[in-house]
C-alpha positions as CSV (number, residue, x, y, z in Angstrom):
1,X,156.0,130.2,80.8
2,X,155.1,128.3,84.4
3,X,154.2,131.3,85.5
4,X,151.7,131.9,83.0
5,X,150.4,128.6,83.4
6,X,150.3,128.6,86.7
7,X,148.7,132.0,86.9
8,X,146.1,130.6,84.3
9,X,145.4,127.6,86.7
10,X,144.9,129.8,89.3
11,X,142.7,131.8,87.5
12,X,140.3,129.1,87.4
13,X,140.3,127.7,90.8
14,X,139.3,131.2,92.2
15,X,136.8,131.2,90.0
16,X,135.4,127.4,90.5
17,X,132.6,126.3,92.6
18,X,135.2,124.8,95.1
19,X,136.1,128.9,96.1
20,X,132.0,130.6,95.1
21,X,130.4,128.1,97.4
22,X,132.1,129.5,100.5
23,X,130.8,133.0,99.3
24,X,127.4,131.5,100.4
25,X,127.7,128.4,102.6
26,X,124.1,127.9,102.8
27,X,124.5,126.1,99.4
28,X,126.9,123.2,101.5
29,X,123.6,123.1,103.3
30,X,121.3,122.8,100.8
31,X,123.7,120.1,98.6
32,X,124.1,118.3,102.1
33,X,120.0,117.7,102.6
34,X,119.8,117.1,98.8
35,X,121.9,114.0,99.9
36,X,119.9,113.4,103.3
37,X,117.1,112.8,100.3
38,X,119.1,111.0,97.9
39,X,119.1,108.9,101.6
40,X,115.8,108.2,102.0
41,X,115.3,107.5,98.1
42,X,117.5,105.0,97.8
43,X,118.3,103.1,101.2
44,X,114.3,103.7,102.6
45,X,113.1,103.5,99.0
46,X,110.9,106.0,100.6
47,X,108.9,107.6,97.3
48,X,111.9,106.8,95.0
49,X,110.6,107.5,92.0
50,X,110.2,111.4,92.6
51,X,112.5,111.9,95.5
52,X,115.4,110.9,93.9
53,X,115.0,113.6,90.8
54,X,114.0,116.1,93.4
55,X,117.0,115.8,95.7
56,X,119.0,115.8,92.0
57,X,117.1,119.3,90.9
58,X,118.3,120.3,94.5
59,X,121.7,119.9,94.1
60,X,121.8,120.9,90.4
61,X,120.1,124.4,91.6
62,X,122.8,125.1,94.3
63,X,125.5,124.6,92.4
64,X,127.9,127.6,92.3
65,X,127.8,129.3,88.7
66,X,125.9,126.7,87.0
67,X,123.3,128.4,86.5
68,X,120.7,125.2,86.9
69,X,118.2,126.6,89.0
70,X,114.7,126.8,87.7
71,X,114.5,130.5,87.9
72,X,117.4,130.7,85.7
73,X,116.0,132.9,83.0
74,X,116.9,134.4,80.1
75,X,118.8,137.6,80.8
76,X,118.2,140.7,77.5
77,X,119.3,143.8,77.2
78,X,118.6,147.4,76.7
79,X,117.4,146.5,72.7
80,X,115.9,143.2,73.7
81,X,118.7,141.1,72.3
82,X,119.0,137.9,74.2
83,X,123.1,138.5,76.3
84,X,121.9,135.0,78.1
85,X,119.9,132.1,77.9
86,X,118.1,130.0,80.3
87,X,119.4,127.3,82.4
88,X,118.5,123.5,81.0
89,X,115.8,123.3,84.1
90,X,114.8,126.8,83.8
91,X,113.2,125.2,80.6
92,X,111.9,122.1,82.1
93,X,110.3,124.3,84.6
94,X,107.7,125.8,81.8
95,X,106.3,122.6,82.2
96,X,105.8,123.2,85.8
97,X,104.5,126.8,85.7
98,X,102.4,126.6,82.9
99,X,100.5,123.7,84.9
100,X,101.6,120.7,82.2
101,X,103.2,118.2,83.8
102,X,100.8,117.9,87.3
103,X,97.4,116.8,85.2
104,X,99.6,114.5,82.9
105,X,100.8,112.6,85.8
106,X,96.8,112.6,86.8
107,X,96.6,111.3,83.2
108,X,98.8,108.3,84.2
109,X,97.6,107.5,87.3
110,X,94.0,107.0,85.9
111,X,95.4,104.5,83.2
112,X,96.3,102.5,86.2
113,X,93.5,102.8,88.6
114,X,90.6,100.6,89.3
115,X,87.4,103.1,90.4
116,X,85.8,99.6,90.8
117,X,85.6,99.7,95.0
118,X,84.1,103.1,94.4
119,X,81.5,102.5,92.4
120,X,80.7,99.3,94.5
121,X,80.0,101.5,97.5
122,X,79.8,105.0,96.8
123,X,79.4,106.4,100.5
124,X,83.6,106.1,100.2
125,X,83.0,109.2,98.6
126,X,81.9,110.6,101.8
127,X,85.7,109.4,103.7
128,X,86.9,110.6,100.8
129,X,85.5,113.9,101.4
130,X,85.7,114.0,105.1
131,X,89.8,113.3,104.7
132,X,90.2,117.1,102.7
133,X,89.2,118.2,105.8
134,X,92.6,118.6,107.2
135,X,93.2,120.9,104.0
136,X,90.9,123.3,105.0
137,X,91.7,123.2,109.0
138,X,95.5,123.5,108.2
139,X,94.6,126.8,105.6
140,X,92.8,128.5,109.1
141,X,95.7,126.9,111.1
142,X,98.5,128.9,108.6
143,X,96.5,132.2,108.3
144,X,96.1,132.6,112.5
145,X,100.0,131.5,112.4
146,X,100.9,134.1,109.4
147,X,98.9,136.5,111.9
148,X,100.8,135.9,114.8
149,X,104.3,134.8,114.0
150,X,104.8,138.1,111.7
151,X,108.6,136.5,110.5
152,X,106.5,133.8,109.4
153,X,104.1,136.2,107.0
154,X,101.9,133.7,105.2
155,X,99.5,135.3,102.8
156,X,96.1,133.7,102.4
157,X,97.8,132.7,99.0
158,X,100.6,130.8,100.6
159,X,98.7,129.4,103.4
160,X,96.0,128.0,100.8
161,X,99.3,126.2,99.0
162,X,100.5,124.8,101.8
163,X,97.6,123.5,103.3
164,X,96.8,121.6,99.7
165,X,100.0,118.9,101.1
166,X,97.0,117.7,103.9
167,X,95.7,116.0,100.5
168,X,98.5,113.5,100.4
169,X,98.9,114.0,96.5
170,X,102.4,115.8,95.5
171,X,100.7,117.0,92.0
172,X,98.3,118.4,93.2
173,X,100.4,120.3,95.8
174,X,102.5,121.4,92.7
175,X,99.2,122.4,90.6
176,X,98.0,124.5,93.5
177,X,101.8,125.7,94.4
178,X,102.7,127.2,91.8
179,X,99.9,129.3,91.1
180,X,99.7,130.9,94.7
181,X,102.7,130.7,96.1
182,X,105.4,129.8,93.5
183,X,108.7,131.2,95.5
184,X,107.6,128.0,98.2
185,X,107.1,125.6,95.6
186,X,110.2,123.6,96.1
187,X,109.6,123.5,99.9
188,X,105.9,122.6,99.7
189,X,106.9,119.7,96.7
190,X,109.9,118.4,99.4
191,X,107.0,118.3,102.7
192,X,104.2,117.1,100.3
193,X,106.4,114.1,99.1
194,X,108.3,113.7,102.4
195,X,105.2,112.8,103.8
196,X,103.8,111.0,101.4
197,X,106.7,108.4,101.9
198,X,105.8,108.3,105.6
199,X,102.4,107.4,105.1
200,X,103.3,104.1,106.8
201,X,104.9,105.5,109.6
202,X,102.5,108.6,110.4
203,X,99.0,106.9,109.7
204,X,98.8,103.9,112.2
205,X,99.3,105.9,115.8
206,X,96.8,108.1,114.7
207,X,94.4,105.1,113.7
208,X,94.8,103.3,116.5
209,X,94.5,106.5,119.2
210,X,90.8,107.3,117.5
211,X,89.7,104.2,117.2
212,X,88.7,101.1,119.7
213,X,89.9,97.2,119.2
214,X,86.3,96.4,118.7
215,X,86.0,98.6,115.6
216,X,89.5,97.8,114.1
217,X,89.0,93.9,114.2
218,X,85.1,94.8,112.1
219,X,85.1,92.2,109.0
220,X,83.3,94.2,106.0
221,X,81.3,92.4,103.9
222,X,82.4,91.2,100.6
223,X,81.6,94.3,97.7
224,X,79.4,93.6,94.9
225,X,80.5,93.1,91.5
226,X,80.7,96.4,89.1
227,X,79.8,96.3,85.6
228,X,81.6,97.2,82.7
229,X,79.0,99.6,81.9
230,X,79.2,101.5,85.2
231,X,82.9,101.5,84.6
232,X,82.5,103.4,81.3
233,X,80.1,105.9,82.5
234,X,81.9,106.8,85.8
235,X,84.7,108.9,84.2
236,X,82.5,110.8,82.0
237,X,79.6,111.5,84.9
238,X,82.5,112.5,87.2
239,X,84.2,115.0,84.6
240,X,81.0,116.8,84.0
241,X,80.1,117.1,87.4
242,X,83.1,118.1,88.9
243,X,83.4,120.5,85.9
244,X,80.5,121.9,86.8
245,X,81.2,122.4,90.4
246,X,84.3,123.4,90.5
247,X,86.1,124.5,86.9
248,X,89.3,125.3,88.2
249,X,89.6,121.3,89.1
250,X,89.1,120.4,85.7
251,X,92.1,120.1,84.4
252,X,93.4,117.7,86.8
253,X,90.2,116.1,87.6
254,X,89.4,115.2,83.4
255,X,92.9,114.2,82.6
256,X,92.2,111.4,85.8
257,X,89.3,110.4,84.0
258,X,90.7,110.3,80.4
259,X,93.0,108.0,81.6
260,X,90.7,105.8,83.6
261,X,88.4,106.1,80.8
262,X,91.6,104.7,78.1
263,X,91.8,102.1,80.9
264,X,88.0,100.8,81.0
265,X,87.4,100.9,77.4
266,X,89.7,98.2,76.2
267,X,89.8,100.0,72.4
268,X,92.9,102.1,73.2
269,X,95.5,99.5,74.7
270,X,98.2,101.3,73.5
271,X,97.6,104.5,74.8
272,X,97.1,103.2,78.1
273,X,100.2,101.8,78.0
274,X,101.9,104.7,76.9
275,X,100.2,107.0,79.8
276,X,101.0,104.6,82.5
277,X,104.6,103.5,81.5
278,X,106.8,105.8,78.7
279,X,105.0,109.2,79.0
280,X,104.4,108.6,83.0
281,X,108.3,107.9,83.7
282,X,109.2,111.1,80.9
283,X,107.0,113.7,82.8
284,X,107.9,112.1,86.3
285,X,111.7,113.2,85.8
286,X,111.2,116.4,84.4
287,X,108.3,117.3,86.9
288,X,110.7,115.9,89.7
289,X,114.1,117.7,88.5
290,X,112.7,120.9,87.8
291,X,110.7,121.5,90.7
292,X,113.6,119.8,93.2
293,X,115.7,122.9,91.2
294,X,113.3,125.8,93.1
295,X,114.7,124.7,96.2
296,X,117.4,127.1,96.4
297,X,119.2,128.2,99.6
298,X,117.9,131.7,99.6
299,X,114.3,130.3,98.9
300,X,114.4,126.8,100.9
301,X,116.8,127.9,104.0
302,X,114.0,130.5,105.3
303,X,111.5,130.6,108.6
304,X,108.7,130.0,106.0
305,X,110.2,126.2,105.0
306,X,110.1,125.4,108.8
307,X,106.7,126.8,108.7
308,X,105.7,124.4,105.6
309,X,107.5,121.3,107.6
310,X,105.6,121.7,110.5
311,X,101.8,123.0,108.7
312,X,102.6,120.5,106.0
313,X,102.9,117.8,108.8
314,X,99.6,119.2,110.7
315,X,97.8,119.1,107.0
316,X,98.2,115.3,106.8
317,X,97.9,114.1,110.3
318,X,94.6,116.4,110.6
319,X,93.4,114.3,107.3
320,X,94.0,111.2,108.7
321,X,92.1,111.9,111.7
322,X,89.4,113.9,109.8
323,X,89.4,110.3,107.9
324,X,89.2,108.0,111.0
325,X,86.6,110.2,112.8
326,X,83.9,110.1,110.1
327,X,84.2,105.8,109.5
328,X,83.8,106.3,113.5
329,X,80.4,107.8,112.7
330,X,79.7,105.8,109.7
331,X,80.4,102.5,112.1
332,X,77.7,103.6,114.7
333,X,75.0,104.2,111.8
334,X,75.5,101.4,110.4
335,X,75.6,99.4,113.7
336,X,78.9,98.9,113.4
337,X,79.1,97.1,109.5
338,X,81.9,99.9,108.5
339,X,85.4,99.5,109.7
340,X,86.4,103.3,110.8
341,X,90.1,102.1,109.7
342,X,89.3,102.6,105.9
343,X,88.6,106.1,106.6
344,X,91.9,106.9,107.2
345,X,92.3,105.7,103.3
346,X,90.8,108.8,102.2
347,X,94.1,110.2,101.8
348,X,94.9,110.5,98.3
349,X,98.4,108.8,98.5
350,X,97.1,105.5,96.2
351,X,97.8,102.9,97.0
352,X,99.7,103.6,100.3
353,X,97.2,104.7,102.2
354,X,94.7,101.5,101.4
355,X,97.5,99.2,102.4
356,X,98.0,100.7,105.9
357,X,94.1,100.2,106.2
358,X,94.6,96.5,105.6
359,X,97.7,95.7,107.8
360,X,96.3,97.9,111.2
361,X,92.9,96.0,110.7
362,X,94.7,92.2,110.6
363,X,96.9,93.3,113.1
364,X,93.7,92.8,115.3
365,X,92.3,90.5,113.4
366,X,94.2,88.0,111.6
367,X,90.7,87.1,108.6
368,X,90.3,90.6,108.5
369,X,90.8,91.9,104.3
370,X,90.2,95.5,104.3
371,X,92.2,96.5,101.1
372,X,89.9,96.5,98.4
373,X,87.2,98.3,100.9
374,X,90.1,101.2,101.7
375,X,90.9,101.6,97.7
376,X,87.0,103.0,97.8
377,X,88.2,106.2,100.0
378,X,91.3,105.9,98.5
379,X,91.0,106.4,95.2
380,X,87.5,109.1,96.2
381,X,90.8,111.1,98.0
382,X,92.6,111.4,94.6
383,X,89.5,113.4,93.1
384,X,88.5,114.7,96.8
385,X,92.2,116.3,97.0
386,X,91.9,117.5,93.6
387,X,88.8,119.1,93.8
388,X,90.1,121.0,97.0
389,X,92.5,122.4,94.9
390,X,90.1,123.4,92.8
391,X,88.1,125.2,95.3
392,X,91.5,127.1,96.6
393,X,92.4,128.1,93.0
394,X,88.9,129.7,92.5
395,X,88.8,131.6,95.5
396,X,92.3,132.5,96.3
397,X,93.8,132.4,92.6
């Protein structure tokens, strides 16, 4: 009888996690930066709210046996009868590749954003714009390293999805990710949201190396008011045009304006509040769980996720500067009424980005308020980034 027992407990162990994991110890390295992120989550509180159900996907996902990954599909056999289901995530992932989940978290954020400073001064469009330029110089940047580092191999696919994290917006590196290069999704989400945390950190060197004293202690002056009516009409004029332009941004770009739109009316309270609070936090931990659960050790532990890290860094730092170096311009033609430190704003990471603005300008100058004049770029790098996307959907998808 104890031998039977024993045998049976035996059975069991060899057969655990604690025994499979050895039979690929890249998963102990996988589980071990799942907790580096769990880390930065919860001690740095560094992008909380997505990191933390990441880093939880991750270590669901390398899990010996468990069968939790996001590619976890249903297995059939030979006369299509179903021998095994789907993981749990491999479900919530549907919502991820089938493009869901990325425009209703656009839908949220435009429930709780004020397009206000925009409208006030629309050439924050133009920083806007000029920020996506590190998008574009990191996709060259990834093709010429594809090219030359042949262990790297990016594809003009890949190299399009990864330079999309230079926008500073972790949907919309998800929305472009997983239609051009889905088997780096979980690496580009981890980069795109890594850096999104360090906003504070990476921004100011780079602000303060392009630009003088002088121009970071500029005092703007005061924005004008903005009517209701231009409030209402903005979302609408916006969806149409960027429609227009560039369809493949629609989704993301007329979901930011529903919302906005829910926001500015005043009729649909109750919406708003469901977009920006229940649905918001819903979508948030399934987007976040299920894409953290693509990061698998033979997907994630790979030449191309040290590629990502670096490009990925690159992408950002180049939109900062890209930023910086056009309010440089905009200063000198405007005799020096623009503050080139709101152009590093254009950055879609809202409201991050603004608030570095306003703390490196009254570091020099003490009266200096730059916030509400860096939500302009700010929030004009939310629908720059996305119609970016756009663009590298319709010419690469």
């Amino acid at each position: 009888m104890f031998a039977e027992v024993w045998a049976t407990l035996s059975d069991i162990f060899m057969n655990s996690g604690f025994v499979k994991i050895f039979e690929d110890p890249r998963q102990i390295i996988m589980i071990a930066i799942a907790c580096v992120l769990f880390y930065l989550a919860i001690a740095k509180g560094y992008e909380p709210l997505l990191l933390l159900p990441i880093a939880f996907g991750m270590l669901l996902a390398n899990i010996p046996m468990a069968n939790l990954s996001s590619y976890a599909e249903p297995v059939y056999d030979a006369a299509g009868n179903m021998t095994q289901t789907g993981g749990l995530i491999y479900y919530l992932y549907q919502g991820v590749k089938l493009g869901i989940y990325p425009p209703l978290i656009f839908l949220g954020i435009g429930t709780m954003t004020d397009f206000g400073p925009l409208i006030s001064n629309p050439k924050s469009f133009l920083l806007g714009a000029a920020a996506q330029g590190g998008i574009f110089l990191t996709f060259f940047g990834a093709m010429w390293l594809g090219e030359t580092f042949p262990a790297l191999g990016f594809t003009a696919k890949e190299a399009g999805a990864i330079a999309i994290i230079g926008g500073a917006d972790g949907p919309t590196a998800i929305f472009v990710a997983k239609t051009l290069a889905p088997a780096l999704l979980g690496s580009i989400a981890v980069a795109a949201y890594s850096y999104m945390a360090l906003v504070p950190i990476i921004q100011p060197p780079i602000m303060k190396a392009l630009t003088t004293k002088k121009e970071r202690a500029v005092v703007m002056t005061q924005l004008r008011p903005v009517t209701r009516i231009e409030k209402l009409c903005f979302p609408v004029l916006v969806t149409l045009i960027v429609s227009f332009l560039v369809p493949d941004a629609a989704a993301l770009v007329g979901m930011l304006m529903l919302g906005n739109l829910m926001r500015e009316s005043g009729v649909v309270q109750r919406l708003s509040n469901t977009a920006q609070n229940e649905l918001m936090n819903i979508v948030t931990i399934f987007l976040g769980v299920s894409v953290g659960a693509t990061a698998t050790a033979d997907r994630f532990l790979s030449p191309k996720t040290i590629g990502i890290i670096v490009l990925g860094l690159l992408a950002f730092c180049f939109g900062t500067a890209c930023g910086v170096l056009f309010g440089k311009l905009m200063y000198l033609l405007t005799g020096g009424k623009v503050n080139p430190l709101i152009g590093s704003a254009g950055v879609s990471a809202v409201p991050m980005a603004a608030r570095v603005s306003q703390k490196v300008g009254q570091k020099e100058n003490p009266a200096n308020f730059l916030l509400m004049h860096a939500m302009g770029p700010n929030v004009a790098g939310v629908i720059g980034s996305a119609v970016a996307a756009g663009v590298l959907l319709s010419i690469l998808g």
